[in-house]
Each structure stands twice: as structure tokens, then as C-alpha cells.
C-alpha positions as a Python dict, from the first residue, in 0.01 Angstrom:
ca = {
    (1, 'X'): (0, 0, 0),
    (2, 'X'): (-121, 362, 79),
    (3, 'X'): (-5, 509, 424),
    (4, 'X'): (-353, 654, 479),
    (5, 'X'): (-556, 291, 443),
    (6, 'X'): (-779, 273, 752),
    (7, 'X'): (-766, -61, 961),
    (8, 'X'): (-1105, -173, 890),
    (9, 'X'): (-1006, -139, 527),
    (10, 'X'): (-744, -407, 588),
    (11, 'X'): (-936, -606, 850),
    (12, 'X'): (-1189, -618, 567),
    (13, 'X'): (-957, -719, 318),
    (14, 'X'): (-813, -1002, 510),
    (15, 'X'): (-1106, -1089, 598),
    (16, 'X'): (-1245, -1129, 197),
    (17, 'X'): (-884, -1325, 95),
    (18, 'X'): (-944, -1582, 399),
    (19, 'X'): (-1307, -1645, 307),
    (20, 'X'): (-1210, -1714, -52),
    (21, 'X'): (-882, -1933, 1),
    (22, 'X'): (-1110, -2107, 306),
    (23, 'X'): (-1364, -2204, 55),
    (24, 'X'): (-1106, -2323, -210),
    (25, 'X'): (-976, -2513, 83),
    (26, 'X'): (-1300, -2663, 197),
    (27, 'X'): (-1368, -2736, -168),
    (28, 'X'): (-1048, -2922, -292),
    (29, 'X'): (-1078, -3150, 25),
    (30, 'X'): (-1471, -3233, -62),
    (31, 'X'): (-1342, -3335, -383),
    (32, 'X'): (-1052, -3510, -304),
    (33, 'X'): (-1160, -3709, 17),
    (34, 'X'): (-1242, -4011, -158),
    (35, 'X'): (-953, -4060, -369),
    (36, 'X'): (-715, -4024, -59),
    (37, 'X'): (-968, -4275, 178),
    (38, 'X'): (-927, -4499, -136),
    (39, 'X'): (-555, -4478, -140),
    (40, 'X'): (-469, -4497, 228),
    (41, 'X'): (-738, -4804, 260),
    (42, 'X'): (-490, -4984, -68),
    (43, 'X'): (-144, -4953, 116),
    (44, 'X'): (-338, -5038, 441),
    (45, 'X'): (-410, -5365, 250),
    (46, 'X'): (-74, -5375, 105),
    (47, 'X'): (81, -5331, 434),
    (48, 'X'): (-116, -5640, 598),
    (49, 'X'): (-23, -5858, 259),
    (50, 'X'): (288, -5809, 322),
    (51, 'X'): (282, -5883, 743),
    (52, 'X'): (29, -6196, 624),
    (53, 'X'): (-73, -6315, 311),
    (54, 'X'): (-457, -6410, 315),
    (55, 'X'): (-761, -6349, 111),
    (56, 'X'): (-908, -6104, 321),
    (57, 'X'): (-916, -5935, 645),
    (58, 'X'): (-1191, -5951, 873),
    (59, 'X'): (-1177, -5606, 1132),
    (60, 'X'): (-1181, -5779, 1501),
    (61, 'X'): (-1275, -5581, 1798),
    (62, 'X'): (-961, -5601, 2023),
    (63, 'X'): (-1034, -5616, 2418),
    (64, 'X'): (-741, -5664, 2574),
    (65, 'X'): (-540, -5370, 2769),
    (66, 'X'): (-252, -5292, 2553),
    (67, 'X'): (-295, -4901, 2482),
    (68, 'X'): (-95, -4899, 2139),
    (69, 'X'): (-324, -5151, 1946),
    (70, 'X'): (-540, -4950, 1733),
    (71, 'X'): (-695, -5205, 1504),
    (72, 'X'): (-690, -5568, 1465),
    (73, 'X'): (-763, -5814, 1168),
    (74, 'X'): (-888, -6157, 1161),
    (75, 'X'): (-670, -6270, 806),
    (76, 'X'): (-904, -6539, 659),
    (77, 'X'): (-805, -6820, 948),
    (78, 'X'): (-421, -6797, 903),
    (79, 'X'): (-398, -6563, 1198),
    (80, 'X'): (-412, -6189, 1298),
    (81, 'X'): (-284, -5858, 1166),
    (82, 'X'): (-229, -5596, 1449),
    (83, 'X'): (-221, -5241, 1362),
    (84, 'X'): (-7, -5084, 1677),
    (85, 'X'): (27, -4671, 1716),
    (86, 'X'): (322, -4631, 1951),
    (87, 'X'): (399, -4328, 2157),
    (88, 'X'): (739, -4147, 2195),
    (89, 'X'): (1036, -4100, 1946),
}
């Protein structure tokens, strides 16, 4: 780069590369958000067929006072999946 390029020269040209890789950005995850919600929902499922075999899984709203159950599943009458989100190491 020149020695003599003003600072709003730069600024500016920053400013015009993060616009354009922001938009890529914003555009590749528009695109893309399905396929991953689709993929993380499968090995959810795969996860829970593998804790408990069942048909399905019914989402249960969990009201007790444990703070590391995130989400709980009803699996078809043979019992319940619990999702659990612990803290620390």
C-alpha cells in the first residue's frame, strides 16, 4: 500500500470489504439454516433412539426445579427422554 493513503481512504475500504463478506455471511446462513435445523433435529432423534427405543417422542413441559434439564420427552408410553445441559468442566 501507498505511504500517502489517507485514513478515511482505508476506513472506507474496510468498511466496503466488511459489508460485502457480512452479506455473503448473512446469505450462506439464510440458505443453509434449514439443512443444519434438519440435521441437528436427526441426531437429536438418533440420540433419544439410542437412550430409548420408541415410536416417537412427545416434547413434555418439565416443572420440576432441577436447573440442567433443558427438554424432556414423553417416548410413546415406555418412559421419558431427558435432555440435561450441565454446567462446569
Amino acid at each position: 500500500m501507498r505511504k500517502n493513503a489517507s485514513p478515511l481512504r482505508l476506513i472506507l475500504s474496510l468498511f466496503v470489504i466488511c459489508l460485502i463478506v457480512g452479506i455473503a455471511l448473512a446469505f450462506t446462513n439464510h440458505i443453509t439454516k434449514d439443512a443444519i435445523a434438519d440435521v441437528l433435529q436427526s441426531k437429536k432423534e438418533a440420540s433419544m433412539q439410542q437412550v430409548l427405543a420408541a415410536e416417537s417422542y412427545d416434547p413434555v413441559e418439565y416443572t420440576g426445579s432441577d436447573a440442567f434439564v433443558t427438554e424432556m420427552y414423553s417416548a410413546a408410553g415406555e418412559g421419558y427422554v431427558v435432555r440435561v445441559s450441565p454446567k462446569g468442566f
